[in-house]
Backbone as CSV, one residue per row, in Angstrom:
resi,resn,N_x,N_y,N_z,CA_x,CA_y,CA_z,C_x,C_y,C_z
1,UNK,8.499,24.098,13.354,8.924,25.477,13.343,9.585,25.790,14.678
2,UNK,10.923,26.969,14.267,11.704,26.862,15.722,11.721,28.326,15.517
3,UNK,11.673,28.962,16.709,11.346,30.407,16.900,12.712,30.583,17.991
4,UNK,13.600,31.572,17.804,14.859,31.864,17.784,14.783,33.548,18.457
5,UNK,13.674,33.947,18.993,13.133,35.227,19.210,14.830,35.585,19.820
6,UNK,15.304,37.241,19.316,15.946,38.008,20.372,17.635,37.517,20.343
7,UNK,17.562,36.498,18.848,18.961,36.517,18.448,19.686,37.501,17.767
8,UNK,20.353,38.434,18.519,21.109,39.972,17.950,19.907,40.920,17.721
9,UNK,18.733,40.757,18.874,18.101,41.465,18.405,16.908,41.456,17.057
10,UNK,17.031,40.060,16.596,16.615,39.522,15.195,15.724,38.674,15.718
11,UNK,14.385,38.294,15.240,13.775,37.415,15.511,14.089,36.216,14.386
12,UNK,14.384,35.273,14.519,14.987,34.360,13.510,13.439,32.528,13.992
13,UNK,13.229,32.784,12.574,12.355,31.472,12.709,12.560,30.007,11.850
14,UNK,12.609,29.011,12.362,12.627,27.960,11.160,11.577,27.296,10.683
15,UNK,11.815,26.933,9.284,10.345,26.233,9.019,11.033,25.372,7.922
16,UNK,10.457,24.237,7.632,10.359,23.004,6.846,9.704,23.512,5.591
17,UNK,10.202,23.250,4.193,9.133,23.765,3.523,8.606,22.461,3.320
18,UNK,7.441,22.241,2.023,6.644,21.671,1.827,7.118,21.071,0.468
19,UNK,7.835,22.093,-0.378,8.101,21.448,-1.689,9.137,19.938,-1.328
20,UNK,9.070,19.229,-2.581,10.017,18.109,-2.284,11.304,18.359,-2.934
21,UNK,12.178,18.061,-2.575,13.725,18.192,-3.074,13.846,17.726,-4.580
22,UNK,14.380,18.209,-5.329,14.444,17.465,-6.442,15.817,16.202,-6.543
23,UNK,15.378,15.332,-6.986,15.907,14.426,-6.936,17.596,14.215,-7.713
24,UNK,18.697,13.524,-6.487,20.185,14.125,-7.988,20.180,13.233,-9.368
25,UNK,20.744,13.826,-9.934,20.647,13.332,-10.886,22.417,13.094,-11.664
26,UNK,22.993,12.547,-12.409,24.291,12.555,-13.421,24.031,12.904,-14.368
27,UNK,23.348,14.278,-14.886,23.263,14.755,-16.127,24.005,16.398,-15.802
28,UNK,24.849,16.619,-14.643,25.455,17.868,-14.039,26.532,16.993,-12.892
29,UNK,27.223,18.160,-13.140,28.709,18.200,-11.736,27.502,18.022,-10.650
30,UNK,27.566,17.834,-9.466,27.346,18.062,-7.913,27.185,19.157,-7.404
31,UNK,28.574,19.676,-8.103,28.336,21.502,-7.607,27.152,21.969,-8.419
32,UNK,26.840,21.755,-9.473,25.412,22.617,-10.424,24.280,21.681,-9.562
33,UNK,24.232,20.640,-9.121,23.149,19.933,-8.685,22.640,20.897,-7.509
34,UNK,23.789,20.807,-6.654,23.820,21.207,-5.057,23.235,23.004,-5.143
35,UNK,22.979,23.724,-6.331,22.935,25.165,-6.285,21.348,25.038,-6.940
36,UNK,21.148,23.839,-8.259,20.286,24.032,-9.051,18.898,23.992,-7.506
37,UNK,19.643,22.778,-6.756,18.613,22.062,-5.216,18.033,23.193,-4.656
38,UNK,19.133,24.013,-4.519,19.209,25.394,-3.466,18.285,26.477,-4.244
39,UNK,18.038,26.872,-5.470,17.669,28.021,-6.299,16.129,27.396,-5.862
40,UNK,15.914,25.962,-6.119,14.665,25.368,-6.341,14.509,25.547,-4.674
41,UNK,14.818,25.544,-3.862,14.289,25.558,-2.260,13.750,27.249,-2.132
42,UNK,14.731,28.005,-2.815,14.950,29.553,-2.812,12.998,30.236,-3.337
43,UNK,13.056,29.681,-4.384,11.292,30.080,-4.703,10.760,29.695,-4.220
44,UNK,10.477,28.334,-3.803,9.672,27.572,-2.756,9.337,28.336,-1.794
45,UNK,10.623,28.739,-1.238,10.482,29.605,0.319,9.982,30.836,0.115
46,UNK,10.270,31.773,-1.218,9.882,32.963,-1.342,7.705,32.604,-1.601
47,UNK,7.754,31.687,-2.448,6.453,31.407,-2.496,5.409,30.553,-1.287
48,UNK,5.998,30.344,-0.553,5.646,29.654,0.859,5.430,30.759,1.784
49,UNK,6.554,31.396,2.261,6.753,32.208,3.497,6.536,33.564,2.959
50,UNK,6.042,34.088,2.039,6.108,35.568,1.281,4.631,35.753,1.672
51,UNK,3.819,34.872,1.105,2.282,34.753,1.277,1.598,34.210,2.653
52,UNK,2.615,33.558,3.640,1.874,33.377,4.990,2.445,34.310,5.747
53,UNK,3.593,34.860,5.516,4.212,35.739,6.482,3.773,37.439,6.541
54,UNK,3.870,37.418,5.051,3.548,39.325,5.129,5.057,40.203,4.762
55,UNK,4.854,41.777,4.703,5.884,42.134,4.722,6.846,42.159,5.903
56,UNK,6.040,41.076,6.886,7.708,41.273,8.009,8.778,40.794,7.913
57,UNK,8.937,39.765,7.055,9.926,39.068,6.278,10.813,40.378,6.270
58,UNK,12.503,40.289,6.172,13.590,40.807,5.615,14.540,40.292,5.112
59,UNK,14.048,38.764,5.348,15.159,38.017,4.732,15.257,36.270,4.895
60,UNK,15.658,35.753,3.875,15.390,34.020,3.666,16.737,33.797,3.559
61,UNK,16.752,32.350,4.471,17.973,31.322,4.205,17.437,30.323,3.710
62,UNK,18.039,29.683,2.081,17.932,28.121,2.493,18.887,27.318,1.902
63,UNK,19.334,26.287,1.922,20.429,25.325,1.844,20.203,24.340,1.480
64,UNK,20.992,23.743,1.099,21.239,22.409,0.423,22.546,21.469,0.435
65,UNK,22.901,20.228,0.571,23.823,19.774,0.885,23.781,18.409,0.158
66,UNK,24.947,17.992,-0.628,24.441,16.649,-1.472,26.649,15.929,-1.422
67,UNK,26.574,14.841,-1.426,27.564,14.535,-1.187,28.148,13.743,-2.875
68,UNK,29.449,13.980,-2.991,30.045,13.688,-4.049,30.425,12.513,-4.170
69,UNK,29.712,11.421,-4.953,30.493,10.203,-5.263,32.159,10.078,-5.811
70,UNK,32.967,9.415,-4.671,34.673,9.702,-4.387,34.700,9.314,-6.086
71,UNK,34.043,8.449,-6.584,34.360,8.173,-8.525,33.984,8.773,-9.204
72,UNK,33.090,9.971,-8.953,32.619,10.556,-10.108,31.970,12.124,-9.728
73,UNK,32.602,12.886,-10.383,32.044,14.531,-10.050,30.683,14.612,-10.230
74,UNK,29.749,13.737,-11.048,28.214,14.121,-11.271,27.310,13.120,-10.688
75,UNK,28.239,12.014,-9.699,27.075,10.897,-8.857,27.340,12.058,-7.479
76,UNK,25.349,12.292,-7.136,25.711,12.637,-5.956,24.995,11.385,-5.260
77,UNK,25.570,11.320,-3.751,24.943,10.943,-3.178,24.216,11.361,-2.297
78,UNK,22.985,11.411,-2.413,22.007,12.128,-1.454,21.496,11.034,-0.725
79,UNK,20.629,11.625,-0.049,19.762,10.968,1.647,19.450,9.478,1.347
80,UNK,19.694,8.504,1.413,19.137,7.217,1.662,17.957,6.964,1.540
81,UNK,16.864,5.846,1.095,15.490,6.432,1.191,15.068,5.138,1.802
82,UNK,16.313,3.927,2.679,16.009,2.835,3.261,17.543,2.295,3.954
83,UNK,17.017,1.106,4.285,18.395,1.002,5.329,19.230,0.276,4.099
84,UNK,18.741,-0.543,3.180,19.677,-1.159,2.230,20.424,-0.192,1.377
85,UNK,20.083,1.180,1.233,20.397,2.492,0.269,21.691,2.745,1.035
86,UNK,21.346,2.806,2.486,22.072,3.905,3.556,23.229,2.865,3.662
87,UNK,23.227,1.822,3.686,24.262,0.824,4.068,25.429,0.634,2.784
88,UNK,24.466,0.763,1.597,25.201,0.975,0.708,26.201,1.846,0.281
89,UNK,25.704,3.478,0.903,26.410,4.265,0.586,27.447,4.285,1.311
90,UNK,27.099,4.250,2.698,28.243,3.975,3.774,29.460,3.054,3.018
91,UNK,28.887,1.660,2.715,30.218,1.158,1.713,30.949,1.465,0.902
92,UNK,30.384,2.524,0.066,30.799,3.414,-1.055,31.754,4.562,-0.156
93,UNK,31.358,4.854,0.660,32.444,6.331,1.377,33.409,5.260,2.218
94,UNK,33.135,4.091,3.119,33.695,3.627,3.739,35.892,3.451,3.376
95,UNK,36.379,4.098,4.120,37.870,4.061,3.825,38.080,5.122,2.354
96,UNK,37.737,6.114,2.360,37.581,6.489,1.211,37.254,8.516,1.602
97,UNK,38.068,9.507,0.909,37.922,10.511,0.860,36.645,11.316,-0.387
98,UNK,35.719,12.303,-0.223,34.568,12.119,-0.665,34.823,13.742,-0.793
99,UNK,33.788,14.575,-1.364,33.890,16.232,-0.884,32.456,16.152,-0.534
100,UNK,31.900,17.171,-0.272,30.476,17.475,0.285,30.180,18.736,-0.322
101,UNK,29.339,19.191,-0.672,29.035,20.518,-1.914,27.949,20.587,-0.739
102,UNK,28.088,21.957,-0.036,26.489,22.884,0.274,26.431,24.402,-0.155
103,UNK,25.419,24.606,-0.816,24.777,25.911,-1.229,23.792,26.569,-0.476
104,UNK,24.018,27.775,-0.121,23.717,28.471,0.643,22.768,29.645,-0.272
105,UNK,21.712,29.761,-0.186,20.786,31.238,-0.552,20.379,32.000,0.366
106,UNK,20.981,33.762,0.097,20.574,34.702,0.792,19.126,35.712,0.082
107,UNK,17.835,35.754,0.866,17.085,36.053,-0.399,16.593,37.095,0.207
108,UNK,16.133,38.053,-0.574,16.017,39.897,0.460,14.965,40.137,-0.710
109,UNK,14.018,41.153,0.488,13.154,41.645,-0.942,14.468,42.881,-1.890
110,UNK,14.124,43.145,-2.808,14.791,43.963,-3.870,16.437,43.778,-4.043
111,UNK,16.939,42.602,-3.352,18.043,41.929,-3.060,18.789,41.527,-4.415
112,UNK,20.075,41.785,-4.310,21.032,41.069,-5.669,20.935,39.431,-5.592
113,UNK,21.319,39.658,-7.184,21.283,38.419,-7.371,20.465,37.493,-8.636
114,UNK,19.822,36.632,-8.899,18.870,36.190,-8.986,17.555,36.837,-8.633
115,UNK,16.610,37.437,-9.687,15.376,37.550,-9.084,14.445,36.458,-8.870
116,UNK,13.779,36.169,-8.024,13.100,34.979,-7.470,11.826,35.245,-8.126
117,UNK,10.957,36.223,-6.828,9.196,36.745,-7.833,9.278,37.801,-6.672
118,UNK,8.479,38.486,-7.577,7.636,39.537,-6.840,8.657,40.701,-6.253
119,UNK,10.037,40.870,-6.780,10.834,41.378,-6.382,11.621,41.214,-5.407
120,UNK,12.076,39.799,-4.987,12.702,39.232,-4.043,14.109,38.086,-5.040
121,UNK,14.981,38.930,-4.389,16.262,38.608,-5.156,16.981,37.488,-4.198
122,UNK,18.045,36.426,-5.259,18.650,35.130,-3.955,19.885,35.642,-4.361
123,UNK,21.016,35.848,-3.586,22.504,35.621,-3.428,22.608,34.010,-3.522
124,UNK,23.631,33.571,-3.697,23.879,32.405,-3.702,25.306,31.998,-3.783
125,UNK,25.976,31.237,-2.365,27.323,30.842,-2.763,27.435,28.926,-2.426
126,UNK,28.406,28.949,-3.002,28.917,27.109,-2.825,30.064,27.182,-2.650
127,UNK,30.098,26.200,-1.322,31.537,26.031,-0.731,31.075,24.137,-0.696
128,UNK,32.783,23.651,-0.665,32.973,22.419,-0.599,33.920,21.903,0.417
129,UNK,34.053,20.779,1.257,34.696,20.236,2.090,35.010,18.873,1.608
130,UNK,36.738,18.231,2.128,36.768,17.378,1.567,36.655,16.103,2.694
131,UNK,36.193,15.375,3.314,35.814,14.264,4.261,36.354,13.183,4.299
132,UNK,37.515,12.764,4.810,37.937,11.180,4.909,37.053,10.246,5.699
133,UNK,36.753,9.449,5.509,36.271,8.201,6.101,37.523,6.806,6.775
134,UNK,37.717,6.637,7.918,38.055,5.519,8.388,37.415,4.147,7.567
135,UNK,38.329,2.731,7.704,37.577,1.659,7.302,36.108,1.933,8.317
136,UNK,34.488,1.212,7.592,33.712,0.909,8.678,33.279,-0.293,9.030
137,UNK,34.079,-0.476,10.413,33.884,-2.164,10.461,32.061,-2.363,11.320
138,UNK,32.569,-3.762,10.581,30.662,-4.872,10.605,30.311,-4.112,11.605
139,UNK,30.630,-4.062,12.754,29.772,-3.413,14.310,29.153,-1.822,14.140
140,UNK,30.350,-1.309,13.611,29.791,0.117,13.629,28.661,-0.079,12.475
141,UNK,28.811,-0.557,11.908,28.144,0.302,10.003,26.512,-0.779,11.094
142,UNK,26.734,-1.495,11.569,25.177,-2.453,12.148,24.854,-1.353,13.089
143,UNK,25.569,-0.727,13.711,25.200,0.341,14.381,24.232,1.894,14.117
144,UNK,25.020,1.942,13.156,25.087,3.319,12.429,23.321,3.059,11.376
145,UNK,23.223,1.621,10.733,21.758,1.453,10.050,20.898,1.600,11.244
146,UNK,20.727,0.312,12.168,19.845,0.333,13.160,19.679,1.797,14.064
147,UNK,20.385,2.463,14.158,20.089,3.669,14.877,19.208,4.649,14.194
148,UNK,19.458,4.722,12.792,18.488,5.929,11.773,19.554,6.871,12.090
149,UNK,20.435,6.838,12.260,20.983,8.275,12.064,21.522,8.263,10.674
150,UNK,21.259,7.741,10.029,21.179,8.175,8.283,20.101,8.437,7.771
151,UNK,18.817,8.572,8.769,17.712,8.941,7.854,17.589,11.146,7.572
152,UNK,17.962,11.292,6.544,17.430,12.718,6.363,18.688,13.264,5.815
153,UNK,19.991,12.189,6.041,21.059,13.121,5.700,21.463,12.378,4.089
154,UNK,22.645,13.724,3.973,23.012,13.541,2.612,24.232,12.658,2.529
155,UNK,24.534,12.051,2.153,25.408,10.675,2.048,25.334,9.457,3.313
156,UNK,24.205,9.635,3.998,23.740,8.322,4.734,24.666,8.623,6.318
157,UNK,25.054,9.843,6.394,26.061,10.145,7.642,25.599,12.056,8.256
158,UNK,25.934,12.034,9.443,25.979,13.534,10.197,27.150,13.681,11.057
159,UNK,28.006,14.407,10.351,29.467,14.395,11.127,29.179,14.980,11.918
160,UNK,28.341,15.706,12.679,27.832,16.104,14.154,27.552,14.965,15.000
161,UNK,27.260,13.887,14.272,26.786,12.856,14.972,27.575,11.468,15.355
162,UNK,27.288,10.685,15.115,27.621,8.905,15.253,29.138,8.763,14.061
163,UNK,28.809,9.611,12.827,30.039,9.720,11.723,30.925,10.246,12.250
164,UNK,30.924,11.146,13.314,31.993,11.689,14.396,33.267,10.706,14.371
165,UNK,32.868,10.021,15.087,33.672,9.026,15.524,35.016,8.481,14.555
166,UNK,34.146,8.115,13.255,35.170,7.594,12.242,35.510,8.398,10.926
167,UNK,34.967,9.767,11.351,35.476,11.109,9.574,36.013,11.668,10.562
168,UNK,36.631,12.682,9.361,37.080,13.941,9.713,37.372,14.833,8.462
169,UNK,37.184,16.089,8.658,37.519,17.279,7.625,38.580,17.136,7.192
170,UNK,39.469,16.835,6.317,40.811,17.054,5.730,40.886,18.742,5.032
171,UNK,39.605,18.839,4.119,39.569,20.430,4.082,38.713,20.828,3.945
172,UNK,38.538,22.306,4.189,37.401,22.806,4.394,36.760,23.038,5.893
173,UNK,35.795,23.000,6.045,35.025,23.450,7.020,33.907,22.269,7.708
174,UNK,34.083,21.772,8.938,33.053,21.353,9.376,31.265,22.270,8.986
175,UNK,31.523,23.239,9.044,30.144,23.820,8.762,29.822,23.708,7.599
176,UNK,30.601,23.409,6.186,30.147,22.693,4.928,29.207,21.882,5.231
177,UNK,30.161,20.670,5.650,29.497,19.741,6.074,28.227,19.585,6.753
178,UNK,28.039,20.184,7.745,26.427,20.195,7.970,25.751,21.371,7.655
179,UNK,25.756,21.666,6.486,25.021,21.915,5.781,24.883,23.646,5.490
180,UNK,25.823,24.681,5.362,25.858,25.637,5.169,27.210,26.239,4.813
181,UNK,27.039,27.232,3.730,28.151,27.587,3.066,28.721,28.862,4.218
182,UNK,29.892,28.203,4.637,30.515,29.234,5.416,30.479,30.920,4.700
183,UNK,30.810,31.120,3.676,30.963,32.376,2.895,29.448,33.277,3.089
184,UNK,28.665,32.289,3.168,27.595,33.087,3.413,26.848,33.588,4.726
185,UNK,27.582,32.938,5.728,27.393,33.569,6.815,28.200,34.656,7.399
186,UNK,29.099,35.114,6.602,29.585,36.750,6.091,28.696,37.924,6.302
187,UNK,28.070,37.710,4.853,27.130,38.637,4.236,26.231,38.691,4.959
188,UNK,25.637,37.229,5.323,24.225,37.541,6.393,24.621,38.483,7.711
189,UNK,25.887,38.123,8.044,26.594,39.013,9.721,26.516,41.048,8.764
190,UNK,26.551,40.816,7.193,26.967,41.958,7.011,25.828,42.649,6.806
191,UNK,24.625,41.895,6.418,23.239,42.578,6.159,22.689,42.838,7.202
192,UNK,23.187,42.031,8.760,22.271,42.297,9.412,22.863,43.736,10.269
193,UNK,24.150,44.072,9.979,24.769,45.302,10.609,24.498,46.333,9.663
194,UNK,23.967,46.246,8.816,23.064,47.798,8.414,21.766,47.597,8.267
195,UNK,21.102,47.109,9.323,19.983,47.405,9.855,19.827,48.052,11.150
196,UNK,21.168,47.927,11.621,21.570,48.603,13.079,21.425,50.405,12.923
């Protein structure tokens, strides 16, 4: 948990939930995966943080980010769950343009949208970025396993990170990419100016 006290005046906290991600699947596009991920994080959090927190709550973020197999709109590729997974996928994006789907939930008590429980409503938007990949030669990709910086992410890479080096955004938004729907950090700038 990361405590953010006195941002705009906002006390802003993070927390991990507890539920487990649901796993992707090819029975949906990426984009329905990447929102269905997000709706399912959205109750979690309302049922997690609703009951330890109290009414000081005014408001939930949570996100989701799953990467698009470049062959197919309904393979996603999500987080690696070993170095033979992560190496794999890397081969699969390697020299190769990909999109990245993240969904973003805004969740307010008596809030539009989706009702969640207990009278706590989710907004919800999805934005996509499209990601080229450089070839990845033997050194880097031996690099890139042995380091773990593919453990936790969604297509085995963190363009904040070590993937730096050899992606880049062709479109869209770096902030897709790690992991939040630009569109929705709008509304959140707009909810939090009528509380002023």
């Amino acid at each position: 948990m990361a405590d953010f006290s006195g941002v705009g005046g906002v006390e802003v906290l993070f927390r991990t939930l507890k539920v487990k991600e649901p796993e992707p699947t090819s029975s949906l596009d990426v984009k329905l995966q990447v929102e269905a991920s997000c709706m399912h994080k959205a109750r979690a959090a309302v049922s997690e943080l609703v009951s330890s927190e109290g009414p000081e709550i005014e408001m939930i973020v949570v996100s989701d980010t799953l990467v698009e197999d470049p062959d197919d709109s309904r393979a996603a590729l999500g987080k690696p769950s070993d170095k033979i997974s992560a190496a794999s996928t890397l081969i699969r994006l390697s020299g190769r343009r990909h999109k990245v789907w993240s969904s973003t939930a805004i969740i307010t008590r008596n809030g539009s949208g989706m009702e969640i429980d207990s009278g706590w409503g989710a907004a919800i938007w999805t934005d996509f970025s499209i990601v080229e990949f450089d070839e990845i030669g033997e050194g880097v990709m031996e690099d890139l396993i042995r380091s773990g910086s593919w453990v936790g992410k969604a297509g085995g890479y963190d363009l904040a990170g070590k993937a730096g080096s050899f992606s880049r955004v062709v479109e869209g938004t770096d902030v897709t990419v790690l992991g939040f729907s630009c569109n929705a950090f709008s509304e959140i700038e707009e909810l939090l100016s009528r509380r002023k």
